[in-house]
C-alpha positions as CSV (number, residue, x, y, z in Angstrom):
1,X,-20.1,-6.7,-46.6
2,X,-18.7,-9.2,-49.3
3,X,-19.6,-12.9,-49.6
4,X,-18.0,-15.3,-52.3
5,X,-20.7,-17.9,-52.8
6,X,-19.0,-20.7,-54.0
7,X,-21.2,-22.1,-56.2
8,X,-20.8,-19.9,-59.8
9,X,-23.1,-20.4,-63.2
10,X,-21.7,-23.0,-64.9
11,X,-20.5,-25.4,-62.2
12,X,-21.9,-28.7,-61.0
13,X,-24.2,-28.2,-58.4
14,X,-23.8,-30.1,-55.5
15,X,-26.2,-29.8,-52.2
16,X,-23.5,-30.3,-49.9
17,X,-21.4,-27.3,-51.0
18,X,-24.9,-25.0,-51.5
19,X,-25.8,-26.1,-47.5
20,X,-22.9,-25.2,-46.0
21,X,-22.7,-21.8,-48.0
22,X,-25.7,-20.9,-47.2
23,X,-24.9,-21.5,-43.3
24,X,-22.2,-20.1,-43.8
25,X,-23.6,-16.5,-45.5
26,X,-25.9,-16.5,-42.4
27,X,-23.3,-16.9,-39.7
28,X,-21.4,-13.9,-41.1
29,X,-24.4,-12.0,-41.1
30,X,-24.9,-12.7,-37.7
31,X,-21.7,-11.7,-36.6
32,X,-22.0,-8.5,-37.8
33,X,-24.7,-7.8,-35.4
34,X,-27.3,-8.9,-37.3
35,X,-28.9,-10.9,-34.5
36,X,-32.3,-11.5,-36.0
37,X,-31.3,-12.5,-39.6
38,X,-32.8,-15.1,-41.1
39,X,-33.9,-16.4,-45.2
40,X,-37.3,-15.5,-46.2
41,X,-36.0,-17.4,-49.1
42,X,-33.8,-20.2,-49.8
43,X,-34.9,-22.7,-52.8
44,X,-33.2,-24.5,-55.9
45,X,-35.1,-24.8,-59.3
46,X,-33.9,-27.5,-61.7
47,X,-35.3,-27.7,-64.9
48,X,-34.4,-31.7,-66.5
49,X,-35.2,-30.3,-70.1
50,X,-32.1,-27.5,-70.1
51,X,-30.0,-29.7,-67.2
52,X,-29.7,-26.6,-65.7
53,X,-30.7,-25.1,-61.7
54,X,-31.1,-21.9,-60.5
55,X,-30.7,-21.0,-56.7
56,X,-32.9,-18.2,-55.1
57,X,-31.3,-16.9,-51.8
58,X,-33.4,-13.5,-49.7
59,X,-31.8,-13.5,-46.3
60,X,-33.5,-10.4,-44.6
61,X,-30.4,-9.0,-41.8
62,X,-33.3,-7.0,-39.8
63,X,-32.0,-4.9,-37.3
64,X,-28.0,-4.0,-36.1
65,X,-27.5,-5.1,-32.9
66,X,-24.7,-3.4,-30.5
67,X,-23.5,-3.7,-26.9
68,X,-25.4,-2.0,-24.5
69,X,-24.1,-1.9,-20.5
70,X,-22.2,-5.0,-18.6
71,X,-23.0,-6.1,-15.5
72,X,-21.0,-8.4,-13.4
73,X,-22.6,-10.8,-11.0
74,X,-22.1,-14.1,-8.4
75,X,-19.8,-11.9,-6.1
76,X,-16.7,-11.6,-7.9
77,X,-14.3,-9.5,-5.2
78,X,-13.1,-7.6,-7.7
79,X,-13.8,-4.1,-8.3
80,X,-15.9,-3.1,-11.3
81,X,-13.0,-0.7,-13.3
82,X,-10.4,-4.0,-12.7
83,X,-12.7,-6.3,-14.5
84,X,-13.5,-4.2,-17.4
85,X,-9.9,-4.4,-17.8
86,X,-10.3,-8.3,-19.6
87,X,-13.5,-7.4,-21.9
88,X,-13.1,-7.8,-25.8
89,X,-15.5,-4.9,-26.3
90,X,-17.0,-1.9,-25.6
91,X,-20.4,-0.6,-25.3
92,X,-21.7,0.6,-28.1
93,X,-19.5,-1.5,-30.5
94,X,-21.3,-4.5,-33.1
95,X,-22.6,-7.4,-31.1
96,X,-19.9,-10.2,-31.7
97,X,-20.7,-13.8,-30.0
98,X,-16.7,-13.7,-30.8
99,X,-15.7,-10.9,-29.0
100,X,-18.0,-12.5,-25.7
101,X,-16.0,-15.9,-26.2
102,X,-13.1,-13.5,-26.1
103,X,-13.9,-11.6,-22.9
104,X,-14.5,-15.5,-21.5
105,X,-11.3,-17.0,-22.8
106,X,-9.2,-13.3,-21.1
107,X,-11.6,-13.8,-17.9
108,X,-10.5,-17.9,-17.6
109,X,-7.3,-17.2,-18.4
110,X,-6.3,-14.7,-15.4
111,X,-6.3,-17.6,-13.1
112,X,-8.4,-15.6,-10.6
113,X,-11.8,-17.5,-11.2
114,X,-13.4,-21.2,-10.7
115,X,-16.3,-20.6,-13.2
116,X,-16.9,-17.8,-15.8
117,X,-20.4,-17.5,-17.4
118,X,-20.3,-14.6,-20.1
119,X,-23.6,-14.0,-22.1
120,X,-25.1,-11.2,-23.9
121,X,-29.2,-11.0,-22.7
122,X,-30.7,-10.3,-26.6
123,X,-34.3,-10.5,-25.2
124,X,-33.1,-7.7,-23.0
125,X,-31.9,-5.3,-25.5
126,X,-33.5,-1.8,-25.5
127,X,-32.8,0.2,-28.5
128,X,-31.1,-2.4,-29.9
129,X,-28.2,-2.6,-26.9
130,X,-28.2,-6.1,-25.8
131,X,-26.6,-6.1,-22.4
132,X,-24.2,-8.4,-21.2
133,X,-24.0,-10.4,-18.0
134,X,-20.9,-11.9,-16.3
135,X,-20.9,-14.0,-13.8
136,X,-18.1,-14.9,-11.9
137,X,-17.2,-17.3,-8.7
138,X,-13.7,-16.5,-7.7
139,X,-10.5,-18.6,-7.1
140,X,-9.0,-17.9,-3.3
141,X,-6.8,-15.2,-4.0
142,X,-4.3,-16.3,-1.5
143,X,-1.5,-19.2,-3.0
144,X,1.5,-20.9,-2.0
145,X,3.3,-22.6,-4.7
146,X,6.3,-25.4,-5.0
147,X,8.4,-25.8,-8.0
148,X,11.5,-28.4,-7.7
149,X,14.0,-29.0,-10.6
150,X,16.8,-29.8,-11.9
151,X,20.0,-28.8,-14.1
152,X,23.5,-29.7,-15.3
153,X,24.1,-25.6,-14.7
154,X,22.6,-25.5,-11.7
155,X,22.6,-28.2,-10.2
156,X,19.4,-29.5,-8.0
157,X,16.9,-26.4,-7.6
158,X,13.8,-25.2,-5.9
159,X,11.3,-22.6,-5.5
160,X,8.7,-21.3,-3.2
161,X,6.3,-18.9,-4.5
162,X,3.7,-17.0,-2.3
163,X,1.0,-14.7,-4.3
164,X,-1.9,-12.6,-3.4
165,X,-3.7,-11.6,-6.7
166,X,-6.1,-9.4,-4.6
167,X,-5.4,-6.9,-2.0
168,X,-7.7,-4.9,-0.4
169,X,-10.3,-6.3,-2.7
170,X,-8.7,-3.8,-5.3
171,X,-7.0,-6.4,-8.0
172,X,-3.6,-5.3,-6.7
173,X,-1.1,-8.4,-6.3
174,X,1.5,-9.1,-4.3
175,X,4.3,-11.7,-5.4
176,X,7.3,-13.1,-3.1
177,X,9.8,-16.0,-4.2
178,X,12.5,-18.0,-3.0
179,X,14.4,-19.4,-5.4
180,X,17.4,-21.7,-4.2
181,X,20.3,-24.4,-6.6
182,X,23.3,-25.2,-5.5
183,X,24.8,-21.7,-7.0
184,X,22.0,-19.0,-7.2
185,X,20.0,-18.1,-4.2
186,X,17.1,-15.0,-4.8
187,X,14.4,-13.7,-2.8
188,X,12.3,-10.9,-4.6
189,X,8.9,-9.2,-3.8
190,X,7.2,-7.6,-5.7
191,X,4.5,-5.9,-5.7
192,X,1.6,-5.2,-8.7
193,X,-0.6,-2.0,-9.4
194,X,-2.9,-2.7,-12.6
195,X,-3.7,-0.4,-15.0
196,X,-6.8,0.5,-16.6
197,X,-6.1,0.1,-19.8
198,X,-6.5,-3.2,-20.5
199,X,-5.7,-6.6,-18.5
200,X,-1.7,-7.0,-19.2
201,X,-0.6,-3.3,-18.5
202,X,0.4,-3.0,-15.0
203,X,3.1,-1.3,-12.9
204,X,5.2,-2.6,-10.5
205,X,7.7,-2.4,-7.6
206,X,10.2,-4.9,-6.6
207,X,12.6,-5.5,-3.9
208,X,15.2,-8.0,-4.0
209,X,18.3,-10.2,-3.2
210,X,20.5,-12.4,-5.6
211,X,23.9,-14.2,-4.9
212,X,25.6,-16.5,-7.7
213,X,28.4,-18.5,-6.6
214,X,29.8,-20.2,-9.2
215,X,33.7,-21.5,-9.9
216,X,35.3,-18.5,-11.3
217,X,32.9,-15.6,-9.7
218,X,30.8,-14.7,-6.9
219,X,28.4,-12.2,-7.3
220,X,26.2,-10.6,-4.7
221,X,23.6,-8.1,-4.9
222,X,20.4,-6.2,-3.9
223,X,17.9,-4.4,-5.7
224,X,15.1,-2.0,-6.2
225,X,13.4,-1.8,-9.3
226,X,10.0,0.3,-10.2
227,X,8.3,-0.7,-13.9
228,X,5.5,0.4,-16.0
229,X,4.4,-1.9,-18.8
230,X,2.3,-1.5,-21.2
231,X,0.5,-3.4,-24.1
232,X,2.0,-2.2,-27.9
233,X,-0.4,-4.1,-30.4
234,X,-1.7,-8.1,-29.7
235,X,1.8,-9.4,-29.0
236,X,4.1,-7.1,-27.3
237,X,4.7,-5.7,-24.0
238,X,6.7,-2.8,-23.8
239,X,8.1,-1.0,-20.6
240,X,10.6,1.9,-18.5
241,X,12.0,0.6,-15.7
242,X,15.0,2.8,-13.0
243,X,16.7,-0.3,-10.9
244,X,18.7,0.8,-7.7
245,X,21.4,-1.8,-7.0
246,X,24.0,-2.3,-4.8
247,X,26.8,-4.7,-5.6
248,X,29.8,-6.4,-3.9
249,X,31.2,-9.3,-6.5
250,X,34.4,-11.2,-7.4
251,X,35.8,-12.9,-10.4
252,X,39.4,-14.3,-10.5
253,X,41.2,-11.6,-8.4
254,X,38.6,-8.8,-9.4
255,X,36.6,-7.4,-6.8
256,X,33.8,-4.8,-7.7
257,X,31.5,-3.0,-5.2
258,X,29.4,-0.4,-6.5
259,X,26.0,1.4,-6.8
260,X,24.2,1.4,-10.3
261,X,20.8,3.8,-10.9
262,X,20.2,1.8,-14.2
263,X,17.0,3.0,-16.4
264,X,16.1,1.0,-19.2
265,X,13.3,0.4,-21.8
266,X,12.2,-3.5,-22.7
267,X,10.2,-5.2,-25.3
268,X,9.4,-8.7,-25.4
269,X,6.8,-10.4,-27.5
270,X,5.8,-14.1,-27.7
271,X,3.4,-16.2,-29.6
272,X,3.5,-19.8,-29.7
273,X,0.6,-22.6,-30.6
274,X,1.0,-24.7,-27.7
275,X,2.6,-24.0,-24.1
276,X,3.6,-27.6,-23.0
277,X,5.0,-27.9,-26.5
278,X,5.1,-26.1,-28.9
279,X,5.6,-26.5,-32.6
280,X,5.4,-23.1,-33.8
281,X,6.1,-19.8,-32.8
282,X,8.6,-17.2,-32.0
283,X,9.4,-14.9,-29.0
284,X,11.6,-12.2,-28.4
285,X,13.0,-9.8,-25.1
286,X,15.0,-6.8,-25.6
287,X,16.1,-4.3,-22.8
288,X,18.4,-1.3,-23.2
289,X,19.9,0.1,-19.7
290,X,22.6,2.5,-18.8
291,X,24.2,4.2,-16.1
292,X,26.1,7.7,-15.9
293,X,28.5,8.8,-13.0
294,X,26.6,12.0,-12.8
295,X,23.3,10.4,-11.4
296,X,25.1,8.7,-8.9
297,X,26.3,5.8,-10.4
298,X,30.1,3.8,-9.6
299,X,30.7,3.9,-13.5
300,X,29.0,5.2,-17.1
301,X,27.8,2.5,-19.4
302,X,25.3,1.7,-22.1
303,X,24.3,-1.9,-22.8
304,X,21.7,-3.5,-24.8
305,X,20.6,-7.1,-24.1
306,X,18.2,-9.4,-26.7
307,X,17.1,-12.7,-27.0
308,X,15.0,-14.9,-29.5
309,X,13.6,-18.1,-30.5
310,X,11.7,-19.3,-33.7
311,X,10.4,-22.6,-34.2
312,X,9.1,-23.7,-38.2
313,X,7.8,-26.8,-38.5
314,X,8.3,-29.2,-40.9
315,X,7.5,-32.3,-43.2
316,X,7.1,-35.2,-41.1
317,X,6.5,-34.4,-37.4
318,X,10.4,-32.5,-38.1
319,X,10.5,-28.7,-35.7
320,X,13.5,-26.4,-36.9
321,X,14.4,-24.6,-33.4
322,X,16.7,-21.6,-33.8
323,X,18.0,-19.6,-30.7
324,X,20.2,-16.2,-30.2
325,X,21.5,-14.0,-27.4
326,X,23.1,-11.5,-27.9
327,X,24.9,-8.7,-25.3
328,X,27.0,-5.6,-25.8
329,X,28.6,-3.1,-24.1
330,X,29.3,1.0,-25.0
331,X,31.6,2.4,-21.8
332,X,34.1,4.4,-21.5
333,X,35.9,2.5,-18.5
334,X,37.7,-0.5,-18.9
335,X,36.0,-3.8,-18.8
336,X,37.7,-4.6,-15.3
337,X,35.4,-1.8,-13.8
338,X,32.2,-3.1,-15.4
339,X,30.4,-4.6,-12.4
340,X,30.5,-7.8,-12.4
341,X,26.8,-8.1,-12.7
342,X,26.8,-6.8,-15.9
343,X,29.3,-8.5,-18.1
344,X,29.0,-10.9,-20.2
345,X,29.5,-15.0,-19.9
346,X,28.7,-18.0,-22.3
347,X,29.0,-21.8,-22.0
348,X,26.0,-24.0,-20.7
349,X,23.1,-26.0,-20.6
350,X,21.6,-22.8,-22.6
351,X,24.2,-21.3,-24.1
352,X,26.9,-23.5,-25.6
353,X,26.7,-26.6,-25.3
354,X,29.7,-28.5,-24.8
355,X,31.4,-26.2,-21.9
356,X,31.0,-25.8,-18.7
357,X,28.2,-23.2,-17.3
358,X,29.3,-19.4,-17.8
359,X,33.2,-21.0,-18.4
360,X,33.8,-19.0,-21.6
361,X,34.9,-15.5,-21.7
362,X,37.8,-13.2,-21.3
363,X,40.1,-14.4,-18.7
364,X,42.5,-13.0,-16.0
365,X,46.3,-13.9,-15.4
366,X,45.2,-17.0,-13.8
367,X,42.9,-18.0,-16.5
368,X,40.0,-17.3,-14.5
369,X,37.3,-16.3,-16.9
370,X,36.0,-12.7,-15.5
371,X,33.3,-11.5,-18.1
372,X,33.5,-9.1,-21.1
373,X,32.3,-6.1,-22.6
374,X,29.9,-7.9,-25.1
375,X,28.8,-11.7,-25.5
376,X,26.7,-13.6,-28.8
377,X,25.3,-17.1,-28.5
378,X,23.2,-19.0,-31.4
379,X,21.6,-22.7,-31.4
380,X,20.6,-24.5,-34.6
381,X,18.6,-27.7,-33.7
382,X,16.7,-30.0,-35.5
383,X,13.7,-31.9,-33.1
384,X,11.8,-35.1,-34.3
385,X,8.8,-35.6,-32.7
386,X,8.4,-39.2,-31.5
387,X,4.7,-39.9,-30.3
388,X,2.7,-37.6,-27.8
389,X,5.8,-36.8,-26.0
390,X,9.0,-37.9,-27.0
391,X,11.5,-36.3,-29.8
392,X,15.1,-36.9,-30.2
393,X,17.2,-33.9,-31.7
394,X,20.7,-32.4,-33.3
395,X,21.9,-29.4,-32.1
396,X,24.9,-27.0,-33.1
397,X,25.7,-23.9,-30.9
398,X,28.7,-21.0,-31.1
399,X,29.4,-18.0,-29.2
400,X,31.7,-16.6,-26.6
401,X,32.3,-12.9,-24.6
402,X,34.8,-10.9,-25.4
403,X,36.1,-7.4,-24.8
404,X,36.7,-6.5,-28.3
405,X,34.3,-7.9,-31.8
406,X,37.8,-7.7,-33.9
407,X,38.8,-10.6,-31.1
408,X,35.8,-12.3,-31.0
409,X,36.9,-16.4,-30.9
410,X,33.7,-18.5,-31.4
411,X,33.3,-21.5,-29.4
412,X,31.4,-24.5,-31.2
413,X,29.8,-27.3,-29.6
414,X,27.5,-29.9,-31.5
415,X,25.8,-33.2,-30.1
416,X,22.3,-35.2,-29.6
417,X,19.8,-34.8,-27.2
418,X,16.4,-36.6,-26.1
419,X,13.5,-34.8,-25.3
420,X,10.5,-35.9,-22.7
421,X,7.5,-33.6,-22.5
422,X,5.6,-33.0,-19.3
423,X,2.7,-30.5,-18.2
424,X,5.4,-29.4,-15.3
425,X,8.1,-28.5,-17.8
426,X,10.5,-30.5,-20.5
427,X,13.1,-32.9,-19.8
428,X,15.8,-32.7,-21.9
429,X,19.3,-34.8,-22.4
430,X,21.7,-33.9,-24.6
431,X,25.5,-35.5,-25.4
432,X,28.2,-32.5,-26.6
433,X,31.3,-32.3,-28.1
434,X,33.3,-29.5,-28.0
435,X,34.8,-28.6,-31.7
436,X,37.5,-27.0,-33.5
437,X,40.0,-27.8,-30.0
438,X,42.7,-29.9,-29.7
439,X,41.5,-31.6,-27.2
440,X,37.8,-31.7,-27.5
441,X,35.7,-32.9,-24.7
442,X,32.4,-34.0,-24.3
443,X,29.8,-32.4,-21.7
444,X,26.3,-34.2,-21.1
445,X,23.5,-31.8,-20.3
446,X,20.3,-32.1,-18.3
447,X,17.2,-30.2,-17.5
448,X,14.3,-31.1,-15.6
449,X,11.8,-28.7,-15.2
450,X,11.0,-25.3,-16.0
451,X,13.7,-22.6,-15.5
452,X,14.4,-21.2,-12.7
């Protein structure tokens, strides 16, 4: 171990700067594990006749502390091999008051508990193992939850969520929600196997039901879908999944009905300094899925799907906000026997702003816009910041989907937009105008709410 003490010979000595160095020196001692560290001496000498001091710092480290067992206490529910699943440490590792803060902030932040209490017991320790207590006094396991919004895409919307985060007293979880706008209706169930890895890896089983009604398409389908997901470094989550879905959907005078077995690998990362809002920060979801004739599938196809944000701030209370989506398609088959599911749309209240929800894409004979093989979408927007939670912004989107990336026509759409920030979710309101058309028109956009 290294220390830079800031004061070097030939500078001014000042107290205040010596103080908090020394306190400093002793708290990284400390967190090493050196529990019982302390100065047998600290002094200055100054001599007036050379104008000159001279500082004298022994700071005796003592012994090396380490984690010895964990016990968890105040009746938490939970089995023992599901709780080790949030702690920052192991035993047998150097005693770090970080890595307990740590294990408190991962216990707090799995919802599942009114009060955590983590402290490591030095006057305890035997062979210099200082155990660590927990104590925990659960949440009810057992919620019902309401969410109500609203958006220019889809129109009023609602939620009802039912969880059980404990099962048989053995951490599993059990998730079921309605969701419900004037053109999507889902019911999904899922249910949730933790791993023992560590507390975000988890596999997973889901049932469900999703219909889309909108002007140009109709889409109805069910699904079954198993996931395992695991952690890939502080940020990411990577998983496999193998969906079962069967599909009967219309767009213009296209009718598909089909049965996909679709496996698939997705990463997604996120890291953002603030979730009401935030100022910086950046996430990302990818998926790759297919499906082959030969296992049973209506067609072959290989798609891969991503997404991403990035927020940089900037002088003045000024947030650069960029977006992009991004889909494409590798088939064999014609884009008319692409399930409908699958293709690609753009236009929207995400999307491009400036046209109607999922209105932009190839089109049938009718002009009925149908989907295509592939689909990009990026926002540029500027967001000033106007007290705790106001900002007014500028915004520029462009994309389309398209069959064929030697055809690909951009649509553009620019405007202004409000901003109101509440713990439940954003409310934004944004003015677009369509450009490079004849004709251009102009589309106002609102959201209340989280998404849906």
């Amino acid at each position: 171990m290294i220390v830079d003490f800031p004061l070097r010979q030939g500078d001014r000595l000042r107290q205040d700067i010596y103080e908090g160095a020394k306190a400093d020196l002793e708290k990284k001692v400390v967190s090493f594990g050196y529990l019982d560290a302390a100065y047998s001496e600290h002094s200055i000498r100054v001599s007036l006749r050379e104008l000159s001091a001279s500082i004298s710092l022994t700071l005796e480290t003592g012994r090396q502390y380490r984690f010895g067992p964990v016990s968890f206490t105040g009746n938490p529910t939970y089995p023992e091999a599901f709780l080790q699943r949030y702690l920052a440490f192991k035993p047998g590792e150097v005693f770090s008051q970080e890595k307990l803060a740590r294990t408190q902030s991962n216990l707090i932040g799995a919802d599942r508990f009114k009060v955590v209490t983590v402290r490591g017991k030095k006057e305890a320790a035997v062979d210099d193992a200082v155990p660590v207590e927990i104590d925990l006094s659960p949440s009810l396991p057992k919620r019902l939850k309401f969410g109500i919004g609203y958006g220019t895409d889809t129109g009023l919307r609602g939620s009802v969520r039912y969880q059980d985060l404990n099962i048989g007293r053995l951490g599993h979880g059990l998730d079921a929600e309605l969701k419900v706008s004037e053109i999507f209706q889902g019911l999904g169930v899922r249910y949730v196997f933790p791993a023992k890895v560590d507390m975000k890896s988890f596999s997973s089983l889901k049932l469900g039901f999703e219909r889309e009604d909108t002007t140009d398409k109709l889409v109805e389908y069910v699904l079954v879908e198993g996931e395992h997901t695991r952690t890939i470094g502080r940020d990411i989550l990577g998983s496999v999944f193998v969906r079962l879905q069967q599909e009967d959907s219309s767009a213009g005078h296209q009718t598909t009905r089909s049965f996909l077995l679709m496996p698939g690998v997705r990463l997604s990362g996120h890291r953002y300094d603030d979730v009401i809002r935030p100022t910086r920060g950046f996430r990302y979801d990818l998926e790759v899925r297919g499906a082959d004739r030969s296992l049973g599938s209506g067609t072959s196809f290989l798609q891969f799907l991503g997404s991403g944000e990035l927020i940089v701030p900037l002088p003045q209370r000024v947030f650069l906000i960029t977006r992009m989506r991004l889909g494409t398609t590798t088939a064999h088959e014609s884009a008319e026997e692409l399930p409908i599911s699958v293709r690609f749309f753009a236009g929207g209240d995400n999307s491009v702003r400036g046209y109607r929800y999922q209105s932009l894409g190839p089109e049938d004979a009718d002009g009925k816009v149908v989907g295509g093989r592939h689909m990009i979408a990026g926002t540029v927007e500027v967001e000033k910041a106007l007290g705790k939670n106001w900002g007014i912004a500028v915004f520029y989107d462009t994309g389309n989907a398209f069959n064929n990336w030697s055809n690909m026509n951009a649509a553009q759409g620019a405007g202004i937009g409000g901003r109101y920030y509440t713990p439940v979710g954003p409310i934004r309101l944004d003015l677009a105008r369509q450009i490079s058309v004849r004709e251009p028109d102009y589309r106002i956009h609102v959201t209340v709410g989280l998404d849906l």
